[in-house]
C-alpha positions in Angstrom: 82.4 107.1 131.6 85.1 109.5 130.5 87.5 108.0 133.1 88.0 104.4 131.2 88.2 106.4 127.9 91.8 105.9 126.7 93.5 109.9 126.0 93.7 110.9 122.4 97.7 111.3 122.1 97.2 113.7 119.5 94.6 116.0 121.2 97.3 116.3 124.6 100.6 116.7 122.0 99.7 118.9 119.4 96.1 120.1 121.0 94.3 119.0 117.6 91.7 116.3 117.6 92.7 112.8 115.4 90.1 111.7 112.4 89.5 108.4 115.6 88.5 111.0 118.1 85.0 110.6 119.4 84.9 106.5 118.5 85.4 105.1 122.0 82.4 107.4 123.1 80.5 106.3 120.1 80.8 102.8 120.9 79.8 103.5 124.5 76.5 105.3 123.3 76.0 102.5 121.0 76.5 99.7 124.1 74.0 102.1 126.3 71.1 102.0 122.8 72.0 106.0 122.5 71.9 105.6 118.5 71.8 109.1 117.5 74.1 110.2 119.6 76.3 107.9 118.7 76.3 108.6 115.2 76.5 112.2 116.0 79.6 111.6 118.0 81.4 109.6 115.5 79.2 109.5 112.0 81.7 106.1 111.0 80.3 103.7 113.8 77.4 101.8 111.9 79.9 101.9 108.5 82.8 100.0 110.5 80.6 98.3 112.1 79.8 96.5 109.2 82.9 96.6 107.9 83.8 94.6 111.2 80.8 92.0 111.4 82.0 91.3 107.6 85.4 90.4 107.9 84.3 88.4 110.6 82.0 86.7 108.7 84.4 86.0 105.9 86.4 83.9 108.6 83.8 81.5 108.4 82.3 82.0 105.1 83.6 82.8 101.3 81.7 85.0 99.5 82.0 85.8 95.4 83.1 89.2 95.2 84.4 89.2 99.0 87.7 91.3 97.8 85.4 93.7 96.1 82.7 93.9 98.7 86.0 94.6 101.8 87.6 98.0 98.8 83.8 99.3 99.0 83.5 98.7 102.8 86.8 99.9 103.4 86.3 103.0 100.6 82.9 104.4 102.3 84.6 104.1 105.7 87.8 106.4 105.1 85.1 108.4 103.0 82.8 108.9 105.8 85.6 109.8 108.6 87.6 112.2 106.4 84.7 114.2 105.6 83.3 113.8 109.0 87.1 114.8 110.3 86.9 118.1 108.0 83.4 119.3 108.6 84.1 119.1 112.2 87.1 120.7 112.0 85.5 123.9 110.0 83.3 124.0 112.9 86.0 124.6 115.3 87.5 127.1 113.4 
């Protein structure tokens, strides 16, 4: 699996991993029905996910409070990867 896994430019330059590190493995768990795992390699997957299948869905179809409902989406999702990002990198340390 790793050896259709685009490089993380940041990891190779500077040696330090990027708050997108661990997504294209998350989606891979999440195509093979590894759920867990794929939360635990990327805690953001199910959040932008969503985020995802909605602004898809507002292609086709208008919502009331779609501008709010995309800030809260989009919100919980830097939310979610920044602490995720930090906690993991306290762990390393």
């Amino acid at each position: 699996m790793d050896d259709y896994m685009l490089p993380c430019l940041n990891k190779k330059l500077f040696g330090i991993e990027c708050l997108g590190c661990g997504i294209q493995r998350a989606a891979a768990l999440l195509f093979k029905g590894e759920f867990v795992a794929a939360f635990k390699m990327y805690p953001a997957i199910y959040t932008l996910l969503l985020l995802v299948l909605f602004l898809l869905t507002t292609l086709f179809v208008k919502f009331k409070f779609e501008k709010q409902i995309k800030i809260f989406l989009i919100v919980i999702n830097v939310l979610i990867i920044v602490i995720s990002y930090v906690i993991k990198m306290n762990t390393y340390l």
